[in-house]
DSSP file (Angstrom, degrees, kcal/mol; ACC not computed):
  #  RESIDUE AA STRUCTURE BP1 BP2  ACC     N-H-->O    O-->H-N    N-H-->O    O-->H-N    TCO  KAPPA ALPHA  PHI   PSI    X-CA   Y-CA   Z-CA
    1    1 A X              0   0    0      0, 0.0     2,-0.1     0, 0.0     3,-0.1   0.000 360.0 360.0 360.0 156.2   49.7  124.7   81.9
    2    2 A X        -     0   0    0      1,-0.1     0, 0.0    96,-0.1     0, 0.0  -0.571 360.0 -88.4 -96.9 160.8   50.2  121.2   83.7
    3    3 A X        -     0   0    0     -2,-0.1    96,-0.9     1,-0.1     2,-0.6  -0.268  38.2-137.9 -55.6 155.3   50.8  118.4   81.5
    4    4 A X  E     +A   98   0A   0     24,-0.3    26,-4.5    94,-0.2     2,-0.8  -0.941  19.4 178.5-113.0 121.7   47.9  116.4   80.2
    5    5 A X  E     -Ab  97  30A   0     92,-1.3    92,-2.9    -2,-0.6     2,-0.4  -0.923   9.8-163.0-135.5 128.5   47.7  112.6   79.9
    6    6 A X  E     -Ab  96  31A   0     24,-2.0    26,-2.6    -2,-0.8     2,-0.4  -0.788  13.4-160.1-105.0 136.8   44.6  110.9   78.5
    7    7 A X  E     +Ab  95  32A   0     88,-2.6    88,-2.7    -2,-0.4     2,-0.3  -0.964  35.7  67.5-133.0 135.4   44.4  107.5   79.3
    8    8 A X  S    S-     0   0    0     24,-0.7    26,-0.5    -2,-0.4    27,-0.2  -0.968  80.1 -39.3 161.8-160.1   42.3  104.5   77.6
    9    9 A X        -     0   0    0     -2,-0.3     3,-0.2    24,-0.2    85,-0.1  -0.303  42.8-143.6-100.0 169.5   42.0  102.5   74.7
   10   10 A X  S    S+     0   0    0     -2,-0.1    -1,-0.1     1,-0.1    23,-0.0   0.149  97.5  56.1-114.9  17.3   42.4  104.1   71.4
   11   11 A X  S    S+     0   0    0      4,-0.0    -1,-0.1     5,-0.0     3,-0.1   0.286  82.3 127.7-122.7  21.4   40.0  102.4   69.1
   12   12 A X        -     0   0    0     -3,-0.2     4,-0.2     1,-0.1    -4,-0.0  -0.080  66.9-136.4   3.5 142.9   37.4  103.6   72.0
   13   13 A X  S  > S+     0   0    0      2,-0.1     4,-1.0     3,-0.1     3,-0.2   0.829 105.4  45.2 -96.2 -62.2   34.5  105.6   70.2
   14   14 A X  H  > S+     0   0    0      1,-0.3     4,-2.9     2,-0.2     5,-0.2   0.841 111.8  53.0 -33.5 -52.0   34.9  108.3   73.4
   15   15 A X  H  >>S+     0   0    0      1,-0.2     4,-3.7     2,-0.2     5,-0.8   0.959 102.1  52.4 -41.9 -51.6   38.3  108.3   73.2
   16   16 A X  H  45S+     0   0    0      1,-0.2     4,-0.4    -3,-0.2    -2,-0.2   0.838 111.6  46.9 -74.6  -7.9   38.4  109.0   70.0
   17   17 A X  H  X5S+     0   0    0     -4,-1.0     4,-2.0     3,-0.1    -1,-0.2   0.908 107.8  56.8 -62.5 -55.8   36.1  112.1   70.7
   18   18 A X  H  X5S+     0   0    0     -4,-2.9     4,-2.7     2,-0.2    -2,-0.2   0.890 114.9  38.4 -37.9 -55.7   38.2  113.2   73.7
   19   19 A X  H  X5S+     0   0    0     -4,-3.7     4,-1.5     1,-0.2    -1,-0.2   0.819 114.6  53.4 -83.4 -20.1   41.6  113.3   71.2
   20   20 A X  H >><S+     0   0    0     -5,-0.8     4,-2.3    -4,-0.4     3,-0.8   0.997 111.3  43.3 -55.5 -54.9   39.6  114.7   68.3
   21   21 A X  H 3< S+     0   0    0     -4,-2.0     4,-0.4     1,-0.3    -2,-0.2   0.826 118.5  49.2 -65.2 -50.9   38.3  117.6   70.7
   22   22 A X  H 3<>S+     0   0    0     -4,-2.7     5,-1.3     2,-0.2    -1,-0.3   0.645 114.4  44.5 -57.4 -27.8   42.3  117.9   72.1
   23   23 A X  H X<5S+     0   0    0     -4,-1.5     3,-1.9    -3,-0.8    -2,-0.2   0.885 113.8  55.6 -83.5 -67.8   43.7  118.0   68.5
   24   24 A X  T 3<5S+     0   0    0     -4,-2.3    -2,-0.2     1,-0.3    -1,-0.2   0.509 112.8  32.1 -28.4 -34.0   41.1  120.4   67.7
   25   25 A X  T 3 5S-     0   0    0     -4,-0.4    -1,-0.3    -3,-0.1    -2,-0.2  -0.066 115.4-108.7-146.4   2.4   41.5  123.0   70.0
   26   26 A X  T < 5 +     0   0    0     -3,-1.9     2,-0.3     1,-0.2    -3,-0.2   0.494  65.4 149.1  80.8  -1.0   45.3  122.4   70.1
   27   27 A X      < -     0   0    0     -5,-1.3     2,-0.5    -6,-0.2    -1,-0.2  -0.351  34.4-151.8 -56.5 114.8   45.4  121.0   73.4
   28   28 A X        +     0   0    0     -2,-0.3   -24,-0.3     2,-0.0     2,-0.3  -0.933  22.2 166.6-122.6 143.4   48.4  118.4   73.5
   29   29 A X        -     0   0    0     -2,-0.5     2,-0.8   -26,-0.1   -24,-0.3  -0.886  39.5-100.1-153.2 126.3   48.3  115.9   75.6
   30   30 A X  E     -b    5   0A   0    -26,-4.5   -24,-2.0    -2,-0.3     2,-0.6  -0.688  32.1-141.7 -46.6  89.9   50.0  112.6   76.3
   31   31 A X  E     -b    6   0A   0     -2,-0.8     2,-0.8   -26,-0.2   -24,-0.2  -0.487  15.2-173.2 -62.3 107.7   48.1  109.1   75.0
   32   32 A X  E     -b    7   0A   0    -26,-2.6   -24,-0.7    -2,-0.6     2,-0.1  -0.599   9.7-169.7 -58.2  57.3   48.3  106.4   77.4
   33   33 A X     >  -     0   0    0     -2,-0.8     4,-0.5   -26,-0.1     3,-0.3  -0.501  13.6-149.1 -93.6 144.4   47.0  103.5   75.8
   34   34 A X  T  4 S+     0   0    0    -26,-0.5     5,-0.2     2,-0.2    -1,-0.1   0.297  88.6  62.1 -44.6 -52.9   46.4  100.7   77.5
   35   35 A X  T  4 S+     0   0    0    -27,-0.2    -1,-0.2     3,-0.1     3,-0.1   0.479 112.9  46.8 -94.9  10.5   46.7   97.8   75.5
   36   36 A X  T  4 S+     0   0    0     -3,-0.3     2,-0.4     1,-0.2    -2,-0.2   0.665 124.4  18.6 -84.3 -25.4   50.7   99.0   75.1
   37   37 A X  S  < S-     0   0    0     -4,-0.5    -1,-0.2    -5,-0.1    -2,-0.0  -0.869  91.8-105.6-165.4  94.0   51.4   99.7   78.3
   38   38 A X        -     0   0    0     -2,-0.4    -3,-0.1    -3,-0.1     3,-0.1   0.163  48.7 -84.6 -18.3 138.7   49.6   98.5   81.7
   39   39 A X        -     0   0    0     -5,-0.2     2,-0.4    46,-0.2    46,-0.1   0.168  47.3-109.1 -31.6 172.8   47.3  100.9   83.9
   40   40 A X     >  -     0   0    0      1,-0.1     4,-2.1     2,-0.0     5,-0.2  -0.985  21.6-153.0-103.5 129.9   49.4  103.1   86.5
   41   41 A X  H  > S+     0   0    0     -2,-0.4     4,-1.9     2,-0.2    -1,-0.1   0.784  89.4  45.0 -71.7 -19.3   48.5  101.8   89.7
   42   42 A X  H  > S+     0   0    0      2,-0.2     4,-1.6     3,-0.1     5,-0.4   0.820 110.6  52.7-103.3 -37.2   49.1  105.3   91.8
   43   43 A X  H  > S+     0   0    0      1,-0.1     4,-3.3     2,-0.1    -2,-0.2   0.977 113.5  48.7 -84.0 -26.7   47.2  107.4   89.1
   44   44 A X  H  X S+     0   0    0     -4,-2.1     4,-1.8     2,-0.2     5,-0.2   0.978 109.4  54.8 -46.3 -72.8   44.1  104.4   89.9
   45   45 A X  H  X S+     0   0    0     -4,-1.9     4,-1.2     1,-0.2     5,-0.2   0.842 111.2  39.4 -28.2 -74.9   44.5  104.9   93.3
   46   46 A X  H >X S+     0   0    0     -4,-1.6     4,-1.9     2,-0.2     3,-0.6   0.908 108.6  59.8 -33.3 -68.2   44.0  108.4   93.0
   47   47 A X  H >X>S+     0   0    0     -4,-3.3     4,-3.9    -5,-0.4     5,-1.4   0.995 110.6  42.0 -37.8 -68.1   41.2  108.3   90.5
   48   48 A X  H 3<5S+     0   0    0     -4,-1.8    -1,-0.2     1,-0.2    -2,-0.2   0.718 111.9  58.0 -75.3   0.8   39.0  106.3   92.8
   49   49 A X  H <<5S+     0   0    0     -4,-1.2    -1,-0.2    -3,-0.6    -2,-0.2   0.420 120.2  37.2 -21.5 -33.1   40.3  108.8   96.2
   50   50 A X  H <<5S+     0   0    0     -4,-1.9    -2,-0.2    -3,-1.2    -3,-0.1   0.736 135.5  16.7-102.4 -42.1   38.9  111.3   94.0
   51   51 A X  T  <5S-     0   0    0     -4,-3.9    -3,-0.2    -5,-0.3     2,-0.2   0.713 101.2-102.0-117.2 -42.2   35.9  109.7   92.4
   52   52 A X    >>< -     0   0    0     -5,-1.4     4,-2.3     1,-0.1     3,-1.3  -0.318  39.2 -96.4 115.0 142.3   34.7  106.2   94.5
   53   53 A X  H 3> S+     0   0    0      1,-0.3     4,-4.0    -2,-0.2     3,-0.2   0.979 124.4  68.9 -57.0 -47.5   35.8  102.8   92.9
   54   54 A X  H 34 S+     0   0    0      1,-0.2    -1,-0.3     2,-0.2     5,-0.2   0.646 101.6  39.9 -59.8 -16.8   32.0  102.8   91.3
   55   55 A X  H <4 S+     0   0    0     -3,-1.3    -1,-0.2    -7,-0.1    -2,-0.1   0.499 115.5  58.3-100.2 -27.5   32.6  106.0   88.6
   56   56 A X  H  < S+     0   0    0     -4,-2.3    36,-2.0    -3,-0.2     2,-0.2   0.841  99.7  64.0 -82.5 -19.8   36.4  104.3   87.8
   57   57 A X  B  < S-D   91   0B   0     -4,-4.0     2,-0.4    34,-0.2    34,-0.2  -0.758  87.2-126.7-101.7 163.9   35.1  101.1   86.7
   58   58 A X    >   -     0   0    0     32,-1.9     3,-1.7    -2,-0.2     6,-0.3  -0.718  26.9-177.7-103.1  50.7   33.0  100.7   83.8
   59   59 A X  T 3  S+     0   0    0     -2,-0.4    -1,-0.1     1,-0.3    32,-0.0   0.286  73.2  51.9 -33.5 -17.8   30.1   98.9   85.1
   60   60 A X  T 3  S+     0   0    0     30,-0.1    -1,-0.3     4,-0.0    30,-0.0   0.647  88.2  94.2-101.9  -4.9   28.3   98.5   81.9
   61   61 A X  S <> S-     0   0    0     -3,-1.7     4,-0.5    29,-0.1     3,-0.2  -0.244  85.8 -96.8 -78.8 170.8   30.9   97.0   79.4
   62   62 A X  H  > S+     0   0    0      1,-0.2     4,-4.6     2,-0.2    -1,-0.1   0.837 117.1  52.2 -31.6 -70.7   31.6   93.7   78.4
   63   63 A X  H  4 S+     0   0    0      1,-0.2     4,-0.4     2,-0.2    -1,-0.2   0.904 109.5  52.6 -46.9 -33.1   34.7   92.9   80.8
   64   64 A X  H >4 S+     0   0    0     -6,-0.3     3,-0.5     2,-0.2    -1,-0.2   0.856 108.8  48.9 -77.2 -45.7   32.5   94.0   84.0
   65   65 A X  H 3< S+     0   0    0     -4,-0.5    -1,-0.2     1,-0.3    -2,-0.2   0.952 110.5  57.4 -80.4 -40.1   29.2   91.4   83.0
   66   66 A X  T 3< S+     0   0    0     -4,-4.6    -1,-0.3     3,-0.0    -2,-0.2   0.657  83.2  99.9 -54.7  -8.4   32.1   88.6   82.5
   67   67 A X  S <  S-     0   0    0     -3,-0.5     2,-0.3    -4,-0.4    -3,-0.1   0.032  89.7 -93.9 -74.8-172.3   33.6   88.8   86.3
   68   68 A X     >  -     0   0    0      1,-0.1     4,-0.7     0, 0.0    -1,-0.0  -0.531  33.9-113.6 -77.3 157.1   32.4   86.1   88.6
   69   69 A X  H  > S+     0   0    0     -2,-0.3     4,-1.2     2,-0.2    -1,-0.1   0.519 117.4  56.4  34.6 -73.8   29.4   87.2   90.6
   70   70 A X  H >4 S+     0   0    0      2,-0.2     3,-1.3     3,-0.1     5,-0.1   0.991 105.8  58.5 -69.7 -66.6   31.4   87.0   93.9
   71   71 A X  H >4 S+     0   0    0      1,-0.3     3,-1.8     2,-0.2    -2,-0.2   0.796 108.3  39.1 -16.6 -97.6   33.7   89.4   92.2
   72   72 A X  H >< S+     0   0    0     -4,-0.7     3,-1.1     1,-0.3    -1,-0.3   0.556 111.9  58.1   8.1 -65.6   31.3   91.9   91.6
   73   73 A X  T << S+     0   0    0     -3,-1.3    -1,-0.3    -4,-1.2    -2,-0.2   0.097 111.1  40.5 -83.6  -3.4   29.6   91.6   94.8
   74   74 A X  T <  S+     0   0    0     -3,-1.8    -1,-0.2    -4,-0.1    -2,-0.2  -0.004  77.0 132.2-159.4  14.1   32.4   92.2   96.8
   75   75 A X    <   +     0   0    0     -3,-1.1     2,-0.3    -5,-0.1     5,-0.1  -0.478  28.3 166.4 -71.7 149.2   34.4   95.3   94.8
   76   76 A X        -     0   0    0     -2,-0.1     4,-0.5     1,-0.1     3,-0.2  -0.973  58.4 -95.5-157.0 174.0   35.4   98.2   97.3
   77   77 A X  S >  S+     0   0    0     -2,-0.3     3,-0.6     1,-0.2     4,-0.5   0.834 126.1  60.2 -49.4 -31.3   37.8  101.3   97.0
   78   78 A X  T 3  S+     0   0    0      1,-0.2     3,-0.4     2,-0.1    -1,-0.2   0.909 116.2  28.4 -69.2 -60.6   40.4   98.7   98.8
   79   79 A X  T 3  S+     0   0    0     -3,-0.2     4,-0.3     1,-0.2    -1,-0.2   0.011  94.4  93.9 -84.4   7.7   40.2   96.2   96.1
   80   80 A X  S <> S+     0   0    0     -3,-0.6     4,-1.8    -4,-0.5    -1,-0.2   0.751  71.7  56.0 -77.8 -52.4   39.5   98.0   93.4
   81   81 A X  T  4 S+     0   0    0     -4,-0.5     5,-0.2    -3,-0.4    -2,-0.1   0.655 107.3  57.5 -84.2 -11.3   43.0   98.9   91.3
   82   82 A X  T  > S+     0   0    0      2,-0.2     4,-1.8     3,-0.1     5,-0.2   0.849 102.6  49.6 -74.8 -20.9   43.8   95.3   91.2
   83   83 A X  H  > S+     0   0    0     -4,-0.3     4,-2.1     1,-0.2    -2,-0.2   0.945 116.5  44.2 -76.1 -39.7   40.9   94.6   89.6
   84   84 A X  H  < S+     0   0    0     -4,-1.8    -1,-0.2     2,-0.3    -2,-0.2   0.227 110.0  48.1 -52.5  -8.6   41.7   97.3   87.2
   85   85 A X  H >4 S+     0   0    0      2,-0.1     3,-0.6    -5,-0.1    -1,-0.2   0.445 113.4  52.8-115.9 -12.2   45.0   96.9   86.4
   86   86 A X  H 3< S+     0   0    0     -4,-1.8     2,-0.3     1,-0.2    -2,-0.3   0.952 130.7  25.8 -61.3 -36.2   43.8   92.4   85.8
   87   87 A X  T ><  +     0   0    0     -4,-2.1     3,-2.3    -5,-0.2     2,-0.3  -0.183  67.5 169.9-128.7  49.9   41.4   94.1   83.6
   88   88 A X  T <  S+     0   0    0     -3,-0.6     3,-0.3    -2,-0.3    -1,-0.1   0.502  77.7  74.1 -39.9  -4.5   42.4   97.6   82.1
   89   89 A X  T 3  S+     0   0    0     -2,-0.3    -1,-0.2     1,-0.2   -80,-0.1   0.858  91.9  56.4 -56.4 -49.0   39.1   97.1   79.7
   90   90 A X  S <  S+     0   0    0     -3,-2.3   -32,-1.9    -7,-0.1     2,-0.4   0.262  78.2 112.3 -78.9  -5.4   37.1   97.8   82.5
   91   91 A X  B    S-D   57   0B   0     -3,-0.3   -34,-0.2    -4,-0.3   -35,-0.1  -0.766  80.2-105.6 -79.8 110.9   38.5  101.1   83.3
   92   92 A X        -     0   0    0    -36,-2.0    13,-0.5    -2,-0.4     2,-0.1  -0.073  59.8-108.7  -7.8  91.5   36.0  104.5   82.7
   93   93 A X  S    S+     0   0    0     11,-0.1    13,-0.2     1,-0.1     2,-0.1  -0.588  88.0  18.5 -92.6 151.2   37.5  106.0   79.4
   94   94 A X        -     0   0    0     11,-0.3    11,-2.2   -87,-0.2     2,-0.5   0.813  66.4-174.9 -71.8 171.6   39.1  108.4   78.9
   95   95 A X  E     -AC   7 104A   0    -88,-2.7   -88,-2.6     9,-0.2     2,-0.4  -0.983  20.0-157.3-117.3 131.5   40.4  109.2   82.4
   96   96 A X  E     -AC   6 103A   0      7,-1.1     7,-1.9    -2,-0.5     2,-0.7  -0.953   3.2-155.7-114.1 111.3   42.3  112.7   81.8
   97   97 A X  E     +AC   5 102A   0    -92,-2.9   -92,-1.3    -2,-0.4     2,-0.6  -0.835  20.0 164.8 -82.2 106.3   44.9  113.8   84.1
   98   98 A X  E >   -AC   4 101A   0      3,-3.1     3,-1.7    -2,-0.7   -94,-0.2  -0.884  66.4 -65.0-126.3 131.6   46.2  117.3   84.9
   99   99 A X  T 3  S-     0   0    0    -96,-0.9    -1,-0.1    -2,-0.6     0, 0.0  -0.237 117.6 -10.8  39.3-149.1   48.0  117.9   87.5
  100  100 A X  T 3  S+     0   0    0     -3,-0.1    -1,-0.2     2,-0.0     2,-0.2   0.806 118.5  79.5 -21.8 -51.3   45.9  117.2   90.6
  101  101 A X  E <   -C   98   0A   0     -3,-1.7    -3,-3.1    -4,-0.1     2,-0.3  -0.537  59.6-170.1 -92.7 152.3   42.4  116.9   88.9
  102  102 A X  E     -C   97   0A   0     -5,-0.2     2,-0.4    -2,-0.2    -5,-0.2  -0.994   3.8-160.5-126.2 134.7   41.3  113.6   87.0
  103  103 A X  E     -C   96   0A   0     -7,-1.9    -7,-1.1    -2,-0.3     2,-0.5  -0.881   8.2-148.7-115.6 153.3   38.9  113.3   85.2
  104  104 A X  E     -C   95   0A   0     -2,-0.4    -9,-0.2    -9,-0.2   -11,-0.1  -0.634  57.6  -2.7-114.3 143.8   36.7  110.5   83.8
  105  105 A X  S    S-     0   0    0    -11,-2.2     2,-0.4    -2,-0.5   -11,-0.3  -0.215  85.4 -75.1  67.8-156.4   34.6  109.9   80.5
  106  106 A X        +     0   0    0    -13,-0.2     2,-0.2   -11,-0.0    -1,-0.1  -0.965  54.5 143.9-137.4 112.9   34.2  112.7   77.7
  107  107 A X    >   -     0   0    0     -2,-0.4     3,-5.5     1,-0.2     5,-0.4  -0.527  40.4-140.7-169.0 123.7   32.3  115.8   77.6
  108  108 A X  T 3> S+     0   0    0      1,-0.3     4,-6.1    -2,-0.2     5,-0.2   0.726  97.1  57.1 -45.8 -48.2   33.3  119.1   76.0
  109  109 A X  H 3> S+     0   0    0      1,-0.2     4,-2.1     2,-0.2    -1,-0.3   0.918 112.3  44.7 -46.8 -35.0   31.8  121.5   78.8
  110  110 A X  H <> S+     0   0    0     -3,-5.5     4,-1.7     2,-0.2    -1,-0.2   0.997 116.1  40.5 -71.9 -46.9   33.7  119.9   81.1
  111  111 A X  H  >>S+     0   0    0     -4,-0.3     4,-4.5     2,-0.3     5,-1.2   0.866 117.5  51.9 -62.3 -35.0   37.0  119.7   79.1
  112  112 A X  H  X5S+     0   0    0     -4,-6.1     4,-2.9    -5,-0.4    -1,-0.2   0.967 113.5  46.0 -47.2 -60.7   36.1  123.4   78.0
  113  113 A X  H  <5S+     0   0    0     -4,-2.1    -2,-0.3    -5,-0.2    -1,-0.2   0.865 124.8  30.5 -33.2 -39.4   35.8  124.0   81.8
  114  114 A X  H  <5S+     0   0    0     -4,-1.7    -1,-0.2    -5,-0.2    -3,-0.2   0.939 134.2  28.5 -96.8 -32.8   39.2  122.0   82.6
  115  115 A X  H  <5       0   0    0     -4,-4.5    -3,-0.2    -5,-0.1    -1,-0.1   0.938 360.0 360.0 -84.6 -42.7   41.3  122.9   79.3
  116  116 A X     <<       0   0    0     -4,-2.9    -1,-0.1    -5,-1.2    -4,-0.1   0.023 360.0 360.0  36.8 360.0   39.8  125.9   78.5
């Protein structure tokens, strides 16, 4: 099995669903947390290559309604993982890596699907 590394905040209410579910079911996993240790910029990259800048960022939180306007107005796949690694809040939680696939947010049919 390829490694797994969950990345996001840990005091997250999803998160903490995501690790419960991994814990549960015996799945072990790497935590990435976020306020220890800065995004990875290549596994951003990837995520939005895979998903589109609009599914990696968190568009309803907090951090997202504080940007500028202009900011906002003017996000694109190009410009995206700097804004995500200034603001690692704003990053979809969790985002779960294995191998190749990443995946974003928390919901056990998919992680049955992906852990099994």
């Amino acid at each position: 099995m390829s490694e797994i590394t969950i990345y996001g905040i840990k005091n997250c209410d999803t998160m903490k669903k995501a690790m419960k579910y991994c814990d549960e079911k015996g799945v072990s996993y790497i935590f990435h947390d976020y306020k220890k240790q800065p995004p990875v910029e290549s596994i951003l990259m990837e995520a939005i290559a895979q998903h589109g800048w609009e599914k990696v960022i968190n568009k309803r939180g907090t951090t997202w309604r504080k940007l500028d306007d202009d900011v906002k107005n003017n996000v694109s796949n190009e410009n995206a993982v700097a804004l995500a690694m200034e603001n690692p809040s704003m990053i979809k939680r969790p985002l779960l890596v294995k191998g190749a696939s990443i995946t974003l947010g928390f919901s056990p049919d998919i992680y049955d699907a992906l852990l099994g």
